[in-house]
C-alpha positions as CSV (number, residue, x, y, z in Angstrom):
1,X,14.5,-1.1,-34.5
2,X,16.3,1.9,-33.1
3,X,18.1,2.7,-36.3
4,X,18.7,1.7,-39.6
5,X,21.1,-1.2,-39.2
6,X,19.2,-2.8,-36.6
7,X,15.9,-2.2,-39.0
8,X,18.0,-3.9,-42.3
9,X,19.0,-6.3,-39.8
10,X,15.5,-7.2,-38.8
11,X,14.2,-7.4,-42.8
12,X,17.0,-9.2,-43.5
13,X,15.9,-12.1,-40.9
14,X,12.4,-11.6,-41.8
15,X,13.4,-12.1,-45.9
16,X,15.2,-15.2,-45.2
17,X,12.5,-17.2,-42.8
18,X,10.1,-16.4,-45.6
19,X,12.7,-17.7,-48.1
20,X,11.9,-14.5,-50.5
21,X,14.1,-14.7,-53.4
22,X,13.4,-11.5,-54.6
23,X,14.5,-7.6,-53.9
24,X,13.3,-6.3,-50.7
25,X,13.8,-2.9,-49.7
26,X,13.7,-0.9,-46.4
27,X,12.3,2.3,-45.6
28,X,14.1,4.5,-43.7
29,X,14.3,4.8,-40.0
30,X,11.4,7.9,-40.2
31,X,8.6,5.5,-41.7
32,X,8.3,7.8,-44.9
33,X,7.5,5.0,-47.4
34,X,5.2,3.7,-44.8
35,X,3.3,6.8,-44.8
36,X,3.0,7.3,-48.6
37,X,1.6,3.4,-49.0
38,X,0.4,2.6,-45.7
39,X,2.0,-0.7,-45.8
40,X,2.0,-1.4,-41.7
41,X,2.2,-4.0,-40.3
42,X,3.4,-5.3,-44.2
43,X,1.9,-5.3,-47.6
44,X,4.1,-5.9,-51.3
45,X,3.8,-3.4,-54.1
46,X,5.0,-3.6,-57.2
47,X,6.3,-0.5,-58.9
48,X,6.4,-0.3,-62.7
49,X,9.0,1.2,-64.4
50,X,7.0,4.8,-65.0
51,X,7.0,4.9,-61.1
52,X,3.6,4.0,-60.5
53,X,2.0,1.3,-58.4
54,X,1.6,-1.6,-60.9
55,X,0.3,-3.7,-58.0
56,X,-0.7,-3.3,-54.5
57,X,-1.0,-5.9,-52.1
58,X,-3.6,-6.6,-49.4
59,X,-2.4,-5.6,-45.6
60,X,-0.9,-7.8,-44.0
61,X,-0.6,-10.2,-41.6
62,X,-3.5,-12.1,-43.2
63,X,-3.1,-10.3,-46.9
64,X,1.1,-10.2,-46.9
65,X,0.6,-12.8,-49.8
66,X,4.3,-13.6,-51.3
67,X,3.1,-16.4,-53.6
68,X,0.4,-14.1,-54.9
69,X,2.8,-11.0,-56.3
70,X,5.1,-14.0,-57.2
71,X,2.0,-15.2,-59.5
72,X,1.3,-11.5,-60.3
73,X,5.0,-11.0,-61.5
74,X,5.4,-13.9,-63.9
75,X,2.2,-13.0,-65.6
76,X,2.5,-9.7,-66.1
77,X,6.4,-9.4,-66.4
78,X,7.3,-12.8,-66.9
79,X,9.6,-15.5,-65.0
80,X,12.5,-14.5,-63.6
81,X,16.1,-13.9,-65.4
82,X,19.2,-15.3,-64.3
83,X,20.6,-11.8,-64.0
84,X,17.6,-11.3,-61.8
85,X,18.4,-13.7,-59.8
86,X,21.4,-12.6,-58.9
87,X,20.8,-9.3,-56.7
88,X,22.3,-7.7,-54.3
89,X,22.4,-8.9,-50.3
């Protein structure tokens, strides 16, 4: 992507062929995030409310594991609420 409506574009393709139902967020067009977690080509953390890594993924493509945070999740934090549900597109 060029810029960040063409990269939002892009996640939000990638988010609905993998059928994810929850948040996903984008990092800005200069890669910050990327460079603090060293998520390239893609990897899923989880972020705790403190603002720490609660989880951290494998890299990805082999260790982007969607069903595996999902698992993660409703152990530690518990199935999902309808309210939860319900975010933003």
């Amino acid at each position: 992507p060029k810029d960040e409506t063409q990269r939002k574009g892009a996640a939000s393709s990638c988010t609905a062929r993998l059928k994810l139902s929850m948040p996903v967020l984008v990092d800005n067009i200069d890669n910050r995030v990327d460079g603090l977690y060293a998520g390239w080509p893609e990897r899923m953390f989880v972020i705790g409310r403190d603002g720490k890594t609660a989880y951290a993924g494998k890299q990805g493509p082999w260790g982007f594991k969607p069903d595996e945070v999902a698992d993660w999740l409703k152990t530690n934090v518990g199935p999902p609420t309808e309210k939860a549900d319900q975010h933003p597109q």
